[in-house]
C-alpha positions, 0 to 999 in steps of 0.5 A: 445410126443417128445423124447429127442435124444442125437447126439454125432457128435465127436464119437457114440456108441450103449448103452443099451436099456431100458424101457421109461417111458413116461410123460404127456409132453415131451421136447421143442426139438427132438435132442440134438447135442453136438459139440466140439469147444477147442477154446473158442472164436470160440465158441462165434462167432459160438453162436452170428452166431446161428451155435450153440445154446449156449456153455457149457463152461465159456467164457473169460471175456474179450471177453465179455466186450462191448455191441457189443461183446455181439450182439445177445447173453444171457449172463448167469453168473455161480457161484460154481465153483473153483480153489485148489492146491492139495498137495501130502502128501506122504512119498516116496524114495525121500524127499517130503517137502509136507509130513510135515503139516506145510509145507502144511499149509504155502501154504495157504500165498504163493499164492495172492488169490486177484492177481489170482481174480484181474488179472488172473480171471478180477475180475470174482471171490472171493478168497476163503480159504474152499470149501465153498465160499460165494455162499454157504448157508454154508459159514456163518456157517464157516464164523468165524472160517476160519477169524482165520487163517487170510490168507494173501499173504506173502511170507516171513512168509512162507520161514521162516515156511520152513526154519525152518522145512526143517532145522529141518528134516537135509535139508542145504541150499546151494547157494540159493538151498535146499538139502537133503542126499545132492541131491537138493529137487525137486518137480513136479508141474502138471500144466493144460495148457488147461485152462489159468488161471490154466496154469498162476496159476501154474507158479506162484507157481512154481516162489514162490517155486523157489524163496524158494530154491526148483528145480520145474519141471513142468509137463503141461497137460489136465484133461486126463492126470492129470487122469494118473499122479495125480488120477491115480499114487501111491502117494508114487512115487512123480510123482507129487508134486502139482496140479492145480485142477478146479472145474466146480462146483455143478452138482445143487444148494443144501441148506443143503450139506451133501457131500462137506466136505467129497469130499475135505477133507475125505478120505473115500470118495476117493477124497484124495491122494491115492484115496482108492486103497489098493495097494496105499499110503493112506491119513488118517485122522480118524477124519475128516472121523467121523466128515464128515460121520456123515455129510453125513448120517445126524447123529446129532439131531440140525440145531446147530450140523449140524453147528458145525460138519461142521465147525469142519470139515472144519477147520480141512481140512484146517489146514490140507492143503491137498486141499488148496482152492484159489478162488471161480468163476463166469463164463460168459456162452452164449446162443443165443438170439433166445434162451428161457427158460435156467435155470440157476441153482444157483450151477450148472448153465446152464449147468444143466440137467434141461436146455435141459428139459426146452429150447425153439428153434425155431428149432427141434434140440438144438445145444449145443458147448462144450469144450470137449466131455469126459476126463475121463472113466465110472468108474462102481461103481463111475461113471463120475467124469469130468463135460464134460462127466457128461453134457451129461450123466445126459440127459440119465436118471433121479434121483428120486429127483430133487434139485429145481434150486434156492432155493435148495430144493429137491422134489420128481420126480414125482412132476415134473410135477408141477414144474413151471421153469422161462422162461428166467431165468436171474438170494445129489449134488457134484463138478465135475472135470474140 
């Protein structure tokens, strides 16, 4: 059989040994090599050239737009992944507009969900206002409940929902400007300027808040270092005030999501601000930790609880506005056209573990660009959180239940075997990190 051999050419390491269990077949490949390429149209030229196999981030759409841009490419398009703002609700020494519900739930009309699709994505996308988007089976459960908030840009609405708090709490407005204890209110906006659209989604937000009379201080970096300053910081310091947060999207394609709910929006699962650190600020919401754990431990007796419980859940993140959604993607990835039996997986497209398994090459070694090798560290009960470390470490070892690619069904590991996976495919899971 073939041994599946993963290469890190940007560092190595020596892991740990453990006992193979081996199959009846092994894969189509002996190596796998992952590659970093940062810019992502030296990776497309480095794909058509056959210098690498396929690229294992999305590619700009614009530099896919005519049939020759395209030459000697497969173009595989990734739904599941999305854009938020994350929003700091704590209390700190310096007043922080963001602790105020209201105030969190006015971003939703701040930000043209249709102008971040429309220009910043080259209409690659759906605006979204929950985790769940239209790709999602679970979208049609909330779909009537979240049309209530009937969100729409208006920038106007919201200067007057804050105007109206911030006078409230004691805040003047002077020569344009906010104060409060009369110092001007300041807010840190953490921007991601390794991905574009992120970068432009941040200074819009900061134009917006600007324009209401806020000092924004922008504070630009990559995934590494949003680890540091928004996961990593207490709350309660106000090192940042707003984050532009990327999803990557499903780790695979689930019919009945037990987690989504409970990642973005629960505290328990520790994905909210303060991140369950007991020497931290704490985001607490025992509501939506009852609702969302009876989700994940499937406590409900009907297809129609589950529904409700869901929707509930839902709503309840959203009014809450402490992860604001703003559009679901569709990503273009590319392999080379020598290259056969990518899966493209609806949830967690081709970046999935079943990809490497399945892939056909004329070569023993698949080469495989990605944008980064890693940017966060293992965290020993949680373990990887960001999707380019996840890529990688997910060919190491197998669950004992798989998630069939297109339908979303689980199956059993041992039935692997049976599984028939489409050459050429054209057409308990969680969001990672981008």
């Amino acid at each position: 059989m073939n041994l599946l051999l993963i290469s890190f050419l940007a560092f190595s390491f020596l892991a740990f040994s453990f006992g193979i269990v081996y199959a009846e077949k092994g894969t189509y490949v002996n190596e796998i090599q992952f590659i970093q390429y940062l810019d992502e149209s030296n990776a497309l030229e480095e794909v058509k050239n056959g210098n690498l196999d396929m690229y294992y981030y999305r590619i700009p759409s614009e530099l896919l737009e005519t049939s020759e841009s395209r030459q000697n490419l497969n173009v595989f398009y990734v739904t599941g992944g999305s854009y938020s703002i994350l929003v700091n609700p704590a209390e700190g020494d310096k007043f922080n507009p963001f602790s105020n519900q209201e105030i969190r739930f006015a971003l939703n009309y701040l930000i043209d969900r249709r102008l971040v699709v429309d220009e910043l994505m080259g209409g690659y996308g759906i605006p979204m206002v929950s985790n769940y988007g239209p790709y999602d089976p679970d979208y049609l459960s909330i779909l009537a409940e979240i049309e209530k908030f009937h969100f729409r840009y208006n920038p106007e609405y919201v200067n007057d929902v804050m105007s109206k708090i911030l006078t409230e709490k004691g805040a003047q407005k002077t020569g344009g400007k906010w104060y409060y204890d009369n110092k001007p209110i300041e807010i840190t906006i953490f921007i991601r300027n390794d991905d574009p659209i992120r970068k432009s989604i941040g200074e819009i937000l900061s134009t917006e808040m600007e324009k209401i009379g806020f000092v924004v201080h922008k504070d630009f970096g990559d995934l590494n270092k949003a680890y540091v300053i928004v996961y990593g910081s207490n709350p309660s310091d106000l090192k940042w005030n707003l984050y532009t947060e990327g999803w990557a999207g499903r780790s695979a394609f689930v019919k009945y999501d037990s987690l989504g709910p409970a990642q973005m929006y629960a505290p328990w699962f520790s994905n909210m601000p303060g991140f369950n650190n007991p020497s931290y600020w704490n985001y607490n919401n025992p509501y939506l930790d009852d609702i969302t754990q009876k989700i994940y431990s499937g406590n409900f007796t009907s297809a129609e609880e589950r529904k409700n419980l869901i929707r509930d859940a839902v709503s309840e993140g959203v009014r809450e506005s402490v992860r604001v959604f703003l559009a679901s993607k569709i990503d273009p990835f590319v392999t080379n056209k020598r290259i056969s039996g990518v899966i493209n997986d609806f949830g967690g497209g081709i970046t999935n573990r079943l990809t490497p398994i399945n892939v056909r090459s004329n070569d023993d070694t698949l080469k495989i660009g990605v944008k980064q090798i890693y940017q966060g560290a293992w965290n020993p009960i949680g373990g990887l959180a960001d999707s380019y470390s996840k890529n990688i470490w997910d060919l190491l070892y197998d669950p004992g239940i798989f998630k069939n690619p297109y339908s979303g069904q689980a199956f059993l590991l041992g039935k692997v075997g049976r599984l028939r996976l489409r050459d050429q495919a054209d057409t308990l899971m969680f969001h990672m990190m981008q």
